[in-house]
Residue frames relative to the residue before (quaternion, step in Angstrom):
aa qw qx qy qz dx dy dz
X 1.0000 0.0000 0.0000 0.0000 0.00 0.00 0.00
X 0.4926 -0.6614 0.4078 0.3918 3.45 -1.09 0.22
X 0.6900 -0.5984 0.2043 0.3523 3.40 -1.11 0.54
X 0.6772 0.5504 -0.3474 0.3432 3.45 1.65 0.47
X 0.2566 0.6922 -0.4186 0.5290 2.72 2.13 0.84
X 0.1389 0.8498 -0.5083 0.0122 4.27 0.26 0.49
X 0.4909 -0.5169 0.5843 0.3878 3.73 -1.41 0.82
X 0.1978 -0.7207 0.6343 0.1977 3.72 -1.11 0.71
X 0.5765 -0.5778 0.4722 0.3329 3.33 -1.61 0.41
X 0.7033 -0.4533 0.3097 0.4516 3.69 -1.23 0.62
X 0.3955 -0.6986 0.4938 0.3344 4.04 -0.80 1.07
X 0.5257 -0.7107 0.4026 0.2376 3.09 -0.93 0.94
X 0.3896 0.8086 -0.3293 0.2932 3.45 0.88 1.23
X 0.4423 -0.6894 0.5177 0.2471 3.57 -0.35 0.07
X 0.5939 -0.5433 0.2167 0.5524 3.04 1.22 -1.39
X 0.7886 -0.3708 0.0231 0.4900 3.61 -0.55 0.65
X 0.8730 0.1415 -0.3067 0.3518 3.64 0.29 -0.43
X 0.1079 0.7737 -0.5878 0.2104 3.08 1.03 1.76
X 0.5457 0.7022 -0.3164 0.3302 3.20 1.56 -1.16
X 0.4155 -0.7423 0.5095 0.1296 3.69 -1.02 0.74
X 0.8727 0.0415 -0.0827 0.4795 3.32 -0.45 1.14
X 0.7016 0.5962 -0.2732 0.2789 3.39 -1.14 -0.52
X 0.0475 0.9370 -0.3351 0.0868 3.15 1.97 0.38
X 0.6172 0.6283 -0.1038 0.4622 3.06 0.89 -2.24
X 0.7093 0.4900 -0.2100 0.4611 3.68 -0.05 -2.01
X 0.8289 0.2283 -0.2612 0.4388 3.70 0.44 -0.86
X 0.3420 0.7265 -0.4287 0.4140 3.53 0.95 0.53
X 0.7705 0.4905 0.0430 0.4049 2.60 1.09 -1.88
X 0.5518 0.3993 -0.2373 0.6927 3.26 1.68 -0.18
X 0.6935 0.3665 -0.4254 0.4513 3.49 0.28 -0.28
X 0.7227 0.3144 -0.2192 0.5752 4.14 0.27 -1.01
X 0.4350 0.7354 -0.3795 0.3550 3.78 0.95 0.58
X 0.3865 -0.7273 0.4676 0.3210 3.29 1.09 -0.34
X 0.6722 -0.5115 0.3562 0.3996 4.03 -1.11 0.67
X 0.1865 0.7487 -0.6356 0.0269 3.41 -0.69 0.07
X 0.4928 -0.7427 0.3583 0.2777 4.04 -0.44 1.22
X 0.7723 0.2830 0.0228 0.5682 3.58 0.94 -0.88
X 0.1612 -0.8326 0.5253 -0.0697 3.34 -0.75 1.44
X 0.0414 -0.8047 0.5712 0.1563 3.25 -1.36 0.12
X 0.0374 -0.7954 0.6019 0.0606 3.96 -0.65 0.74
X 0.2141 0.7376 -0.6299 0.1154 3.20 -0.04 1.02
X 0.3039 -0.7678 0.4381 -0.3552 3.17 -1.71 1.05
X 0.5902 -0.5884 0.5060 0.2222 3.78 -0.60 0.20
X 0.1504 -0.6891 0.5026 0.4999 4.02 0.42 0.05
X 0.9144 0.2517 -0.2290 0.2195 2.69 -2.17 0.23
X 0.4226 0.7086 -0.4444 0.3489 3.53 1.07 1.41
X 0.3735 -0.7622 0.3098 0.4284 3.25 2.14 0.35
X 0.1763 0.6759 -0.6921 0.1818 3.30 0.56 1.40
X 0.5871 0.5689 -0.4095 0.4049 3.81 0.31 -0.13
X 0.5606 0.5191 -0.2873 0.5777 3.56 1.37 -0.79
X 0.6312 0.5330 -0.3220 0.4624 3.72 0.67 -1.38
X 0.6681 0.5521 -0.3057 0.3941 3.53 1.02 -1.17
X 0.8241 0.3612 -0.1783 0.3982 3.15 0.64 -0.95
X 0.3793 0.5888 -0.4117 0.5830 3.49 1.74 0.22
X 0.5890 0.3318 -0.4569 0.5781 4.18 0.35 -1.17
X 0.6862 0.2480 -0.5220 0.4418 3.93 -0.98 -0.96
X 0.6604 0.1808 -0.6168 0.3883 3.84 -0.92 -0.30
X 0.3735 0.7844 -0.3989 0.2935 4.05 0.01 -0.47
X 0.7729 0.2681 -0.0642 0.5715 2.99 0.63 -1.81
X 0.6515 0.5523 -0.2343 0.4643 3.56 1.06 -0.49
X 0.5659 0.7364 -0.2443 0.2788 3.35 1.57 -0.80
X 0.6021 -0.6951 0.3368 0.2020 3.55 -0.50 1.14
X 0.7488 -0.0426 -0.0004 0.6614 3.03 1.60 -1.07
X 0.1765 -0.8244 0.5323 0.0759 3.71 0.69 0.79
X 0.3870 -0.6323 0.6341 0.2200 3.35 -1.15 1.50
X 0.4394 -0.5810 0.6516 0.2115 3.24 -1.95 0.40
X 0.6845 0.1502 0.0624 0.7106 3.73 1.10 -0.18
X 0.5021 -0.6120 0.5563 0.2528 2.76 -2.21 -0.06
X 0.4228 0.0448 -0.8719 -0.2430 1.60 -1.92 1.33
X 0.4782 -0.6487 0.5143 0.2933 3.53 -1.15 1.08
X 0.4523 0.5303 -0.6297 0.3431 3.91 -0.26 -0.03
X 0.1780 -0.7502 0.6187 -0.1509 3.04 -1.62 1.41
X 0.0544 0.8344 -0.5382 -0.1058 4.22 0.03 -0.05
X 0.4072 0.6266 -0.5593 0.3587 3.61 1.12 0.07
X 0.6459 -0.6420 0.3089 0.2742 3.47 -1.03 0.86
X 0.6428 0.4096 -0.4769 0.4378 3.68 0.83 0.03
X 0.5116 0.4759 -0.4962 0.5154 3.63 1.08 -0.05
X 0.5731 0.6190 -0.4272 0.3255 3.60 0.18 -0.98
X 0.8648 0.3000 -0.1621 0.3686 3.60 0.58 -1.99
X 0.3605 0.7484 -0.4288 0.3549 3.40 2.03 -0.29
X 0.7669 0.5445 -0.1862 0.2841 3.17 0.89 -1.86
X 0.5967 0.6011 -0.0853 0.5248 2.86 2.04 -0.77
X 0.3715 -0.7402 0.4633 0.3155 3.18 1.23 0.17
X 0.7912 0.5047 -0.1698 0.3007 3.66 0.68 0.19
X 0.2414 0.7438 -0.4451 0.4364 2.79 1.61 1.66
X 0.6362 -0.6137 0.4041 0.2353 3.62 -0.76 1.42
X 0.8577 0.1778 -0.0450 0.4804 3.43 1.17 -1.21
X 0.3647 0.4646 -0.5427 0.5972 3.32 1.25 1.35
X 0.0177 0.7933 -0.6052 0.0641 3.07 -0.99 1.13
X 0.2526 -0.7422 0.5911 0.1896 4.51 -0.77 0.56
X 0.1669 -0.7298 0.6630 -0.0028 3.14 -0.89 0.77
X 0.2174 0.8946 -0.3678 0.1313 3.79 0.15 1.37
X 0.4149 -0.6037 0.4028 0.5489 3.54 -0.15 -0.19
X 0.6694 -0.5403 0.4637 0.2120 3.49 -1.70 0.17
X 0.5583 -0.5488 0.4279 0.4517 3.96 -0.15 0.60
X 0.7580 0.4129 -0.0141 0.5046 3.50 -0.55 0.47
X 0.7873 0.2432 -0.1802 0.5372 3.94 0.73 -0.58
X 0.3346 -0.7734 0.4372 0.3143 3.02 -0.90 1.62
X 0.8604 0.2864 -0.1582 0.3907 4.23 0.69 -0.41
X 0.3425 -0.6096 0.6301 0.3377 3.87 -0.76 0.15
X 0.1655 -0.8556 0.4904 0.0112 3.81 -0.81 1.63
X 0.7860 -0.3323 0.1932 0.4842 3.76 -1.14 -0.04
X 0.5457 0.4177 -0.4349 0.5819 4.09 1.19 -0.71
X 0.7147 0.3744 -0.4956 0.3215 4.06 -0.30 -0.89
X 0.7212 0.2922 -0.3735 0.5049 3.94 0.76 -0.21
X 0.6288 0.3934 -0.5464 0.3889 3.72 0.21 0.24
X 0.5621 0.6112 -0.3430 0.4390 3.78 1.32 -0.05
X 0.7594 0.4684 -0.1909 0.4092 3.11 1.12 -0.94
X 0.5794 0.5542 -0.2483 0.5436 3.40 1.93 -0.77
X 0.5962 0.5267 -0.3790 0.4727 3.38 1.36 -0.47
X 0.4954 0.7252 -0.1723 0.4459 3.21 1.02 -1.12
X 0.7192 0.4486 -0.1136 0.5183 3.92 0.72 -1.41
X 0.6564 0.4360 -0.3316 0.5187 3.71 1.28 -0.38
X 0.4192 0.6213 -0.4397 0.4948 3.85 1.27 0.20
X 0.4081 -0.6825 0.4894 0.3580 3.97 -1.12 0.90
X 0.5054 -0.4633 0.5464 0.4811 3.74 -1.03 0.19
X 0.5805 -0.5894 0.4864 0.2809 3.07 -1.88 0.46
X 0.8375 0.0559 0.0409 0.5421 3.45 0.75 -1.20
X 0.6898 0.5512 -0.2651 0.3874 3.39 0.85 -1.58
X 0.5158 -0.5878 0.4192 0.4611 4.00 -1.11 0.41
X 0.8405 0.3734 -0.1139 0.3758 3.33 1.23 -0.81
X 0.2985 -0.7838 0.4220 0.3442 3.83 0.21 0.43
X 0.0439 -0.8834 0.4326 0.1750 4.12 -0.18 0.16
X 0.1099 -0.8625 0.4925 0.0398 3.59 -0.65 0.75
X 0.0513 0.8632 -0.4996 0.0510 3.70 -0.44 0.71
X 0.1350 -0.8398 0.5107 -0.1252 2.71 -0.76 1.56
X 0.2915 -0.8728 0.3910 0.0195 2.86 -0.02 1.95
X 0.8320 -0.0746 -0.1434 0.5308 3.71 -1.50 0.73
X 0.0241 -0.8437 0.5315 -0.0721 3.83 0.81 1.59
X 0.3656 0.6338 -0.5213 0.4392 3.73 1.08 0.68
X 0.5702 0.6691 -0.3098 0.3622 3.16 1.10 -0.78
X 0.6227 0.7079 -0.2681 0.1979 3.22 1.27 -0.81
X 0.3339 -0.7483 0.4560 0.3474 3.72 -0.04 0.32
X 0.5926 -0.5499 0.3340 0.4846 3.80 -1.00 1.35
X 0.7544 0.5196 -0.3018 0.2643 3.49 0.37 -0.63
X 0.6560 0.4540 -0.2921 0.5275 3.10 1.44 -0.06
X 0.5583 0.6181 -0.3350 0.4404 3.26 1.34 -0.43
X 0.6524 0.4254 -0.3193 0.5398 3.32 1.45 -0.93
X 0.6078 0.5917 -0.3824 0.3664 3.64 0.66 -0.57
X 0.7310 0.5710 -0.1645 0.3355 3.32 1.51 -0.31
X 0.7798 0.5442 -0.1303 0.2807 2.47 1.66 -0.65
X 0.4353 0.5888 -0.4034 0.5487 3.40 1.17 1.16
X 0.6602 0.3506 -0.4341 0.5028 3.30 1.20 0.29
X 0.3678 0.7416 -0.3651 0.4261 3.43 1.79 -0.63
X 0.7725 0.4605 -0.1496 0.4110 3.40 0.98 -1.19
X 0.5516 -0.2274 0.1409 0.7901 3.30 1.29 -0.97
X 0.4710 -0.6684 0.5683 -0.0921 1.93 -1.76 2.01
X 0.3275 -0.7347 0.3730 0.4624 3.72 -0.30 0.02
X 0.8835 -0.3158 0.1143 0.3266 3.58 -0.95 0.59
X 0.6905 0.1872 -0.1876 0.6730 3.57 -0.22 0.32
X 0.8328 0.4762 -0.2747 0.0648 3.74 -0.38 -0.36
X 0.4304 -0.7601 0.4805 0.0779 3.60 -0.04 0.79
X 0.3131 0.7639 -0.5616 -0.0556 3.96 -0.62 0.99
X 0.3102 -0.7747 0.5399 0.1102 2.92 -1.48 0.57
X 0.1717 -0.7367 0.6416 0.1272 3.77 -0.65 1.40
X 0.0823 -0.7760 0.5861 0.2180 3.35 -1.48 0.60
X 0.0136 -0.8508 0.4987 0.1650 3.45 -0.11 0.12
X 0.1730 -0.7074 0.6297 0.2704 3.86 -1.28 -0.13
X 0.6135 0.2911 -0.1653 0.7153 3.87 1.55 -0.09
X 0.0442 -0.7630 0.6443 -0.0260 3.62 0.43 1.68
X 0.6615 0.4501 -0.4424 0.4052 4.11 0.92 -0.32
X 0.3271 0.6507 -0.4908 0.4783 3.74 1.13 0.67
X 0.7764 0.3561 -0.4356 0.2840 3.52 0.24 -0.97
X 0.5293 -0.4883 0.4486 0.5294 3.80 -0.82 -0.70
X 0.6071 -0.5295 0.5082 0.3045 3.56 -1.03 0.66
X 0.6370 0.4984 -0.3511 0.4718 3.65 0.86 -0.15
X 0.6836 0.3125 -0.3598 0.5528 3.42 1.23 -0.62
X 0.4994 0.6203 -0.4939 0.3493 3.72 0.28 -0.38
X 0.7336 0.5108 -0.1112 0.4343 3.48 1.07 -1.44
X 0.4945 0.4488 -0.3568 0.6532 3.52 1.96 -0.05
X 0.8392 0.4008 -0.2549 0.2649 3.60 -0.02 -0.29
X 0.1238 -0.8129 0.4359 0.3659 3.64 -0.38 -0.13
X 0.1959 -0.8395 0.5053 0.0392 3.49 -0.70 1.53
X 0.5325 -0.5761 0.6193 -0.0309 2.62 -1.86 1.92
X 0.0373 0.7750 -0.6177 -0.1287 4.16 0.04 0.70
X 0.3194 -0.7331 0.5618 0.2120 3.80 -0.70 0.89
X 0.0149 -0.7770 0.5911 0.2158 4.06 -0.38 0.06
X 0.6911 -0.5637 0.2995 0.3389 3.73 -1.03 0.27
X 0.3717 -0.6750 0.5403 0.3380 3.54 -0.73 0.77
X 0.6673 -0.6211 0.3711 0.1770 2.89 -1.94 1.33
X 0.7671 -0.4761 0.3544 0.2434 3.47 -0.91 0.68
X 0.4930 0.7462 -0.1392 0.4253 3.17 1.62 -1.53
X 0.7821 0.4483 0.0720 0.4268 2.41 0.31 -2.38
X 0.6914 0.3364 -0.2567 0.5856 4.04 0.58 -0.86
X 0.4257 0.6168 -0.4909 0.4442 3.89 0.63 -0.17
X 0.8410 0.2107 -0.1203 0.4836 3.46 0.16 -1.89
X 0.4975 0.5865 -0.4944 0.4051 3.84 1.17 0.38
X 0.6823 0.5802 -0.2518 0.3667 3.36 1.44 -0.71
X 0.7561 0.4004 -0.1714 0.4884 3.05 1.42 -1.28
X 0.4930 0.4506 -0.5505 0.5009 3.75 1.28 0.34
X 0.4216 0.7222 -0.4131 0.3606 3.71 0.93 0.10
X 0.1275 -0.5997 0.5982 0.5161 3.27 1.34 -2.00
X 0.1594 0.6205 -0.7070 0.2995 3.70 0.04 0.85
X 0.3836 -0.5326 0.6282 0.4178 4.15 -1.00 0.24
X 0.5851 -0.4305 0.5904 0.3518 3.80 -1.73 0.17
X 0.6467 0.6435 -0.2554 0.3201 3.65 0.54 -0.44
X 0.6292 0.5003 -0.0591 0.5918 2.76 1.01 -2.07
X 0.6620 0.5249 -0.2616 0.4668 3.92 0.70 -1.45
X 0.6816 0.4522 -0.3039 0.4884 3.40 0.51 -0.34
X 0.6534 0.5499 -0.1863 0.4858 3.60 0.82 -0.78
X 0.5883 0.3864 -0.2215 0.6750 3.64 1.18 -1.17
X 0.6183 0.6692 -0.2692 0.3121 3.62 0.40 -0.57
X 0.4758 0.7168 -0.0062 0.5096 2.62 1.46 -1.63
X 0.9261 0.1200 0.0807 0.3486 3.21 -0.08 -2.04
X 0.3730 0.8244 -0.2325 0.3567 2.94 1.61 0.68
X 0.0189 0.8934 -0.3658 -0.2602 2.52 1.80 -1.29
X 0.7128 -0.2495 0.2246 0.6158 4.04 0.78 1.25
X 0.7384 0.4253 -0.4032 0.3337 3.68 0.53 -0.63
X 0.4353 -0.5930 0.6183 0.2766 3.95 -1.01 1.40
X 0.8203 0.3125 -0.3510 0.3260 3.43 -0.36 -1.09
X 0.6058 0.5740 -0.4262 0.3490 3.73 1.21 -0.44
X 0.4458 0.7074 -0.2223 0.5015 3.31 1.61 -1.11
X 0.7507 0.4141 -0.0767 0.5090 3.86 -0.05 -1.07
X 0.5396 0.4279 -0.3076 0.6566 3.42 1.12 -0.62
X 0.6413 0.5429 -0.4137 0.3505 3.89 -0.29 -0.99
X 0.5982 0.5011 -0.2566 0.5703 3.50 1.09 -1.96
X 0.6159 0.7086 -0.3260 0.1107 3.51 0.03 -1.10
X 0.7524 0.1483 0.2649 0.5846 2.48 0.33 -2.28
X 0.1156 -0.7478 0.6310 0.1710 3.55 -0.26 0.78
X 0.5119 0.5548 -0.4987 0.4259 3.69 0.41 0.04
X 0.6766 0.4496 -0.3841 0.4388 3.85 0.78 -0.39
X 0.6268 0.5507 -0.3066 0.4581 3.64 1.56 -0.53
X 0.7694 0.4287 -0.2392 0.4086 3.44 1.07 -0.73
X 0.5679 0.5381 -0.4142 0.4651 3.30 2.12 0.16
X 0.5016 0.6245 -0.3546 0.4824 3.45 1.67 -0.65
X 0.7737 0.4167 -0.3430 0.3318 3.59 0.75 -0.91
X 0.4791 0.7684 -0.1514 0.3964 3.35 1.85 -0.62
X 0.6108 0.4584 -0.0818 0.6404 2.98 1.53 -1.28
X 0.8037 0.2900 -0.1933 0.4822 3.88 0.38 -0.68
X 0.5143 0.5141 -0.4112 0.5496 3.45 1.70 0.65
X 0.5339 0.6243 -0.2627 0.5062 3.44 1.10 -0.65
X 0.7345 0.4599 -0.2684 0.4207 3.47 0.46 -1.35
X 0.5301 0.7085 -0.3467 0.3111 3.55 1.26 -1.76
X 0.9116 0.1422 -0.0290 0.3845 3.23 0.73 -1.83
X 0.3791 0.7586 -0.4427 0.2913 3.16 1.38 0.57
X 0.6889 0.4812 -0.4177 0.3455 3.85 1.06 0.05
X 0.6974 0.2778 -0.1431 0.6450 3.82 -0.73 0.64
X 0.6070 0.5819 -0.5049 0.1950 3.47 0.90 0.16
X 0.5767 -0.3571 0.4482 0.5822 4.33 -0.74 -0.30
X 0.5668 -0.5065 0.5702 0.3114 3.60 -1.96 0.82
X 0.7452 0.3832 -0.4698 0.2777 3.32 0.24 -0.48
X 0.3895 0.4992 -0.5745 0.5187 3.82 1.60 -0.75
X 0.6427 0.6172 -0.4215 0.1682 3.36 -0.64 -0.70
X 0.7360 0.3101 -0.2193 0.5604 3.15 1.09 -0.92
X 0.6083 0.5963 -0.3549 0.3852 3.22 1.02 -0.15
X 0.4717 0.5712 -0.3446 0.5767 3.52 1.45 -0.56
X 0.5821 0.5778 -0.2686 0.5051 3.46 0.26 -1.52
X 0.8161 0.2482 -0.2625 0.4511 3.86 -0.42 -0.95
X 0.6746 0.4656 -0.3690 0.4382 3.62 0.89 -0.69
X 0.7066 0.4571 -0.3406 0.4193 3.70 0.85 -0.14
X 0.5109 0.4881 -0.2965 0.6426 3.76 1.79 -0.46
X 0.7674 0.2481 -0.3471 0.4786 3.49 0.54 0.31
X 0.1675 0.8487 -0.3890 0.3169 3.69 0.88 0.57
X 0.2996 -0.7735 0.5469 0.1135 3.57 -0.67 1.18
X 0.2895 0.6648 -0.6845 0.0749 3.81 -0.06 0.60
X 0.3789 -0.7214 0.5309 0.2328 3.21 -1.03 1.30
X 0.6908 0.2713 -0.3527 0.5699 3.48 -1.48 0.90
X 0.8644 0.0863 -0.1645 0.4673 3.91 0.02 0.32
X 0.0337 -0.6076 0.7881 -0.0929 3.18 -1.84 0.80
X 0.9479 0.1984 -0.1701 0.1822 2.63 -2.12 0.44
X 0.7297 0.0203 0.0178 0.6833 3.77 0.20 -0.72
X 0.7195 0.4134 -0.3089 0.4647 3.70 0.82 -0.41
X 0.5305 0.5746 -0.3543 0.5128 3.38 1.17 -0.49
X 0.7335 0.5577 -0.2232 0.3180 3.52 0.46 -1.06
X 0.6161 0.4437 -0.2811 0.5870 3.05 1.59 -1.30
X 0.5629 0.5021 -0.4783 0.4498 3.94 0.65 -0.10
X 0.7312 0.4824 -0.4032 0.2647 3.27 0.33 -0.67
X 0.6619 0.5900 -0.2083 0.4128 3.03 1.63 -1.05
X 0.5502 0.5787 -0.3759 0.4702 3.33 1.37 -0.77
X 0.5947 0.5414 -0.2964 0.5151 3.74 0.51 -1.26
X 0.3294 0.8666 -0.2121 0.3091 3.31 0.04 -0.89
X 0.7585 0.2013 0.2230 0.5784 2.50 -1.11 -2.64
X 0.5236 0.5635 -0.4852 0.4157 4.00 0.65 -0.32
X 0.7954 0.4236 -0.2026 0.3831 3.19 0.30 -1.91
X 0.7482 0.3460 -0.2938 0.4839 3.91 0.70 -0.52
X 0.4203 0.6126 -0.4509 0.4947 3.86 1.25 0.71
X 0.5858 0.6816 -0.0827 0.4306 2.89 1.61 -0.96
X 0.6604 0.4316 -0.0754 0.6098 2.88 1.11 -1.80
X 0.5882 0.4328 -0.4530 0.5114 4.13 0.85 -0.32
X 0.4910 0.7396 -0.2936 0.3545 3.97 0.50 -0.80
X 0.8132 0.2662 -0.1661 0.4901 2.66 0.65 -1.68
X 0.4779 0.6899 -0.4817 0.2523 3.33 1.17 -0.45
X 0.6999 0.6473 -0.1048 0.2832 2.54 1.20 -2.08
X 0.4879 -0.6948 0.2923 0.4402 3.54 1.68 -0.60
X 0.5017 0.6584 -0.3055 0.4706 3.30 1.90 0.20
X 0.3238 -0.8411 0.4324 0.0276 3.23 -0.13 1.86
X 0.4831 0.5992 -0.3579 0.5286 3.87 1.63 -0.15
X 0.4336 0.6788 -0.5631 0.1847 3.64 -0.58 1.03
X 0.6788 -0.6026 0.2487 0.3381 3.46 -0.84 0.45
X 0.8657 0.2361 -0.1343 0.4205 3.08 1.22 -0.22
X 0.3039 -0.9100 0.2770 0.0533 2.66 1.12 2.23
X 0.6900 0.4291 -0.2953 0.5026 3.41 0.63 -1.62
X 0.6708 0.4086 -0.3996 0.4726 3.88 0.07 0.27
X 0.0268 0.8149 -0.5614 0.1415 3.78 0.95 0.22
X 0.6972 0.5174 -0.2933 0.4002 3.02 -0.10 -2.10
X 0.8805 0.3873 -0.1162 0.2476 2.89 -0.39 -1.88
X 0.4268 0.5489 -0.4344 0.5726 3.67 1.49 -0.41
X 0.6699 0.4769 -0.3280 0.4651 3.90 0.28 -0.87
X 0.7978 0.2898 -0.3151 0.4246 3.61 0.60 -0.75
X 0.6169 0.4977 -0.4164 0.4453 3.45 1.23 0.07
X 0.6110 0.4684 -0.4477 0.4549 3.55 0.69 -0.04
X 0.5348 0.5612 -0.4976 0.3892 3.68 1.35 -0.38
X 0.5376 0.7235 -0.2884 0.3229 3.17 0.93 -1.31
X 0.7916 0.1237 0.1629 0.5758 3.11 -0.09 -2.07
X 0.2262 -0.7980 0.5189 0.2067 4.07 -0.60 0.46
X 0.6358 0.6643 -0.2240 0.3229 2.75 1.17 -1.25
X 0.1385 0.8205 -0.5502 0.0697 3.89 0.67 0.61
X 0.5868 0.6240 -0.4020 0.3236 3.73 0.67 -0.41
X 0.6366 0.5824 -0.1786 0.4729 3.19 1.37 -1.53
X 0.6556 0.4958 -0.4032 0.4024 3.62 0.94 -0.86
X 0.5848 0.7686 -0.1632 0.2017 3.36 1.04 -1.06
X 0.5901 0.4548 -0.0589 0.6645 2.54 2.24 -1.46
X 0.4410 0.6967 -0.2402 0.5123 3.20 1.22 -0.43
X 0.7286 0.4292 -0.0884 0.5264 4.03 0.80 -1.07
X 0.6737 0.5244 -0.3164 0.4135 2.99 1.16 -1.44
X 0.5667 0.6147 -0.3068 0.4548 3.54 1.10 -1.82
X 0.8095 0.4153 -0.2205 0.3515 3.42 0.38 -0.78
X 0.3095 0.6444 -0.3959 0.5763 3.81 1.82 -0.36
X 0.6652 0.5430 -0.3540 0.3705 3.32 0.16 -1.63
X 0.7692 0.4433 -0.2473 0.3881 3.16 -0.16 -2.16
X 0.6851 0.5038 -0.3739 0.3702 4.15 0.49 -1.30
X 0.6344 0.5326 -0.4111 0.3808 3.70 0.95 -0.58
X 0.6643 0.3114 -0.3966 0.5518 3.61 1.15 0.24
X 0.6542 -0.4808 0.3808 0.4425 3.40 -1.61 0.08
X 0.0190 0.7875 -0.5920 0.1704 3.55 -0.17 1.59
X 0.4637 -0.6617 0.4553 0.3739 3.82 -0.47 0.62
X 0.4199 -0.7160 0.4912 0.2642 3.94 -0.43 0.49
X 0.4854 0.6212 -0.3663 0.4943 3.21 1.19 -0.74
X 0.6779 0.5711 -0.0962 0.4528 3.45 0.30 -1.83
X 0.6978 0.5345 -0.1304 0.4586 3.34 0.42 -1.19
X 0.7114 0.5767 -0.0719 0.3952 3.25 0.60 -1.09
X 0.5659 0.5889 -0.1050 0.5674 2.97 1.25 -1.61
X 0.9084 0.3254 -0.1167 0.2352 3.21 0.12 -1.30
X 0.4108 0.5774 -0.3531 0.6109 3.12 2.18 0.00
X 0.7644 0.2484 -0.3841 0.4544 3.46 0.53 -0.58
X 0.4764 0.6383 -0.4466 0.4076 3.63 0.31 0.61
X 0.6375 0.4378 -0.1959 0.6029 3.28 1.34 -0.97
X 0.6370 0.4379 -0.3592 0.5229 3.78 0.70 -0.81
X 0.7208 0.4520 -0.4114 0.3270 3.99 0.27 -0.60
X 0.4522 0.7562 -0.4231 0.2111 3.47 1.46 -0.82
């Protein structure tokens, strides 16, 4: 396989109904009848990639529940869980590349005409499959349709209007929606998370468990989030030289688990969070995700009105980062536009 075919680490799971939420959706896949080609598409970070790799043991499953509870110990759940089933396979991009291209699917379709080793079903997932490049998407899409024998794919996507309308129409799609506030609160605090803190990570999670759990985690990801939404606060009407100085302190940012092209797309995501926020409040809607910053959302819209314009602002710039744009560069210039 090509090298964006990668051995994953053990799934952070215990066992299937560690997974949060999504109760319904996997009902619905299970009393759904076969169907060769899948889609889980989604919000990032609602563990549709986890969900993914929970359905393939499923189909593979010795004794497949009809419901929950999902916990399984028959040995293809076991090695699933383990990341170290023969016929679970990841299709991913490569540290560093921004797309998966026309050779990583003619490798992988080659790849799909090989017998499983053991399992009844071969599984393939193919993670953030927006990524794909039209040409590979099109190169796929006769196996999308029929797959060869034994084999089972899964597309995930978080940007399901990325794919082509031809693949969407090969696949049957499973839309995950975020898990309720409610609900990740008391997932946090049976953790031992304080009620406080849980609410706040809750909050800023936006539905996402693993984003949530991270927050508690790693306090280095909170104090880059807080870095990053200090920066923004005073970046309008500020001097050119703050400017660059904001700018360089956020291109040099510690978010654990990511750099470079992934770093960037965090910043932007957050961001576009924090000034969605900052419309809300305009708007007089006191629900937003980043509660404990109320105040200061209120005094930045006093500040700066214009929230609509930033927005477009962020987007223009999304755009530009999906190509091979200099981050430095990039960076800079968003905050130039945001101080105006």
């Amino acid at each position: 396989m090509a090298d964006e075919v990668v051995v994953q680490q053990a799934l952070p799971l215990g066992n299937w109904d560690d997974l949060l939420g999504h109760q319904q959706e996997r009902l619905r896949l299970v009393r759904g009848g076969s169907f060769a080609s899948l889609l889980f598409s989604g919000p990032q970070g609602l563990g549709k990639r986890l969900l993914a790799a929970w359905y393939g043991a499923h189909v593979n499953c010795q004794s497949p529940p009809a419901g929950p509870p999902w916990s399984c110990s028959c040995s293809n759940c076991r090695l699933v869980l383990k990341n170290s089933h023969p016929d679970v396979i990841w299709l991913e991009r490569s540290p560093g590349k921004l797309s998966l291209g026309v050779a990583d699917a003619r490798e992988l379709i080659h790849h799909l005409y090989l017998k499983p080793y053991q399992a009844r079903s071969r599984v393939c997932i193919i993670s953030e499959a927006e990524r794909l490049t039209e040409e590979a998407q099109s190169a796929l899409l006769k196996t999308l349709e029929e797959p060869p024998d034994s084999n089972l794919l899964i597309l995930v996507a978080s940007q399901e209007s990325k794919l082509l309308p031809t693949v969407q129409s090969r696949c049957r799609i499973t839309r995950f929606r975020p898990v309720e506030d409610v609900e990740l609160m008391g997932w946090l605090e049976a953790k031992g998370c304080p009620a406080e803190a849980a609410a706040r990570y809750a909050g800023l999670a936006q539905g996402s468990p693993g984003r949530a759990v991270q927050l508690w985690e790693q306090p280095a990801l909170w104090e880059a989030l807080e870095t990053l939404l200090d920066a923004l606060q005073e970046l309008p009407g500020c001097s050119l030289g703050r400017c660059l100085e904001l700018a360089a302190r956020c291109e040099t940012l510690k978010v654990p688990g990511l750099d470079g092209r992934a770093q960037l797309e965090w910043i932007l995501h957050n961001s576009q969070a924090y000034f969605r926020d900052a419309l809300l409040v305009k708007a007089g809607v006191p629900h937003v995700i980043h509660r404990h910053r109320l105040a200061l959302l209120e005094e930045l819209v006093k500040k700066q009105p214009q929230v609509q314009g930033w927005l477009k602002i962020l987007q223009e710039s999304q755009d530009y980062a999906t190509a091979n744009v200099n981050t430095r560069l990039l960076l800079q210039d968003l905050f130039l536009k945001l101080r105006r």
